[in-house]
C-alpha positions as CSV (number, residue, x, y, z in Angstrom):
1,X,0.0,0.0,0.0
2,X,1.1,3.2,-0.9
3,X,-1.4,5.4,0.3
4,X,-5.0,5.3,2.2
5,X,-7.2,8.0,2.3
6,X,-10.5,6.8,5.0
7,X,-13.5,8.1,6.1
8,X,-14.8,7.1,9.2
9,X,-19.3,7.3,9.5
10,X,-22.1,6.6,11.9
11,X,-24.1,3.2,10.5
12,X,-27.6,4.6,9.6
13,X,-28.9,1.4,11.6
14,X,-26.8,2.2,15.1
15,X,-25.6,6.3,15.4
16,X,-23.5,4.6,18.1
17,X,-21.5,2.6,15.4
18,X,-18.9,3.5,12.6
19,X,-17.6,2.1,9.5
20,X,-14.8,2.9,7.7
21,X,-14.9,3.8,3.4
22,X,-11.0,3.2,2.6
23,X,-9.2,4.1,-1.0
24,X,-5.9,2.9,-1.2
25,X,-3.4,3.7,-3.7
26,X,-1.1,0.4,-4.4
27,X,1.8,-0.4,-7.0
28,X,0.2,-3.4,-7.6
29,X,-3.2,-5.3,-7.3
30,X,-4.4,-6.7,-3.8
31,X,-6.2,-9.7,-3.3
32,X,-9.1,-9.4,-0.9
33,X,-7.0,-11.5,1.6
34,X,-3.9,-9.4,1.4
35,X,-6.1,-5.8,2.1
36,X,-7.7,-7.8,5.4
37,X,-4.0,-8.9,6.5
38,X,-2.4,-6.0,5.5
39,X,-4.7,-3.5,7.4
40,X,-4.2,-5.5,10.8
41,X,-6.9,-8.5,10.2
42,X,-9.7,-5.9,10.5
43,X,-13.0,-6.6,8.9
44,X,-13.5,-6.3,5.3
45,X,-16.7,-5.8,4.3
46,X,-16.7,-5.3,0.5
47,X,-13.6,-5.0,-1.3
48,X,-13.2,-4.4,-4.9
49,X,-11.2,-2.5,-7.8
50,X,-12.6,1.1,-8.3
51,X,-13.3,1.8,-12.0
52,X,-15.1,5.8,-11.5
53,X,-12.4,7.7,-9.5
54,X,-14.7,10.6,-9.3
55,X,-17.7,8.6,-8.9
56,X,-16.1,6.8,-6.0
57,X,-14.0,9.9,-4.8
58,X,-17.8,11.2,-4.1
59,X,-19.1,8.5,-2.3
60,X,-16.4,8.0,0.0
61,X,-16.4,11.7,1.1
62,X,-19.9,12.4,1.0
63,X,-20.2,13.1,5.2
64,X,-17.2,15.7,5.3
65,X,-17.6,18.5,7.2
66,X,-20.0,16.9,9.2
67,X,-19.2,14.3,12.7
68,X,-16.8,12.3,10.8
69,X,-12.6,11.3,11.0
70,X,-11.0,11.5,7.9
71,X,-7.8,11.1,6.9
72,X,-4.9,10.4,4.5
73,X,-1.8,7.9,5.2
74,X,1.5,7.5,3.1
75,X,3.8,5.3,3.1
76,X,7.0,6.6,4.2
């Protein structure tokens, strides 16, 4: 992983819960077992190649500027 960019939100279901939307930058494609292990055997609930960087870009920061941790990570 090169770099993560994450946006922590409230679960509609629970307001007392958060998920996590994640991009991350790689030099190379990730298996869906190497993400889980890679991020410290967290939870992975879907996983999968984006395709629509703006589309996705979007989605993922949709709840800035409101009760949300966001954040981006390189690799040093």
């Amino acid at each position: 992983m090169e770099q993560t960019f994450y946006v922590s939100e409230r679960d509609k279901g629970d307001y007392n819960n958060l998920h996590v939307h994640m991009l991350i930058g790689t030099n190379t494609d990730m298996t869906y077992k190497e993400v889980k292990y890679g991020l410290g055997n967290v939870s992975v609930g879907d996983y999968q190649p984006v395709y629509d960087n703006e589309e996705v870009c979007k989605y993922v920061s949709k709840h800035i500027g409101k009760d949300v941790d966001y954040d981006i990570v390189f690799k040093s």
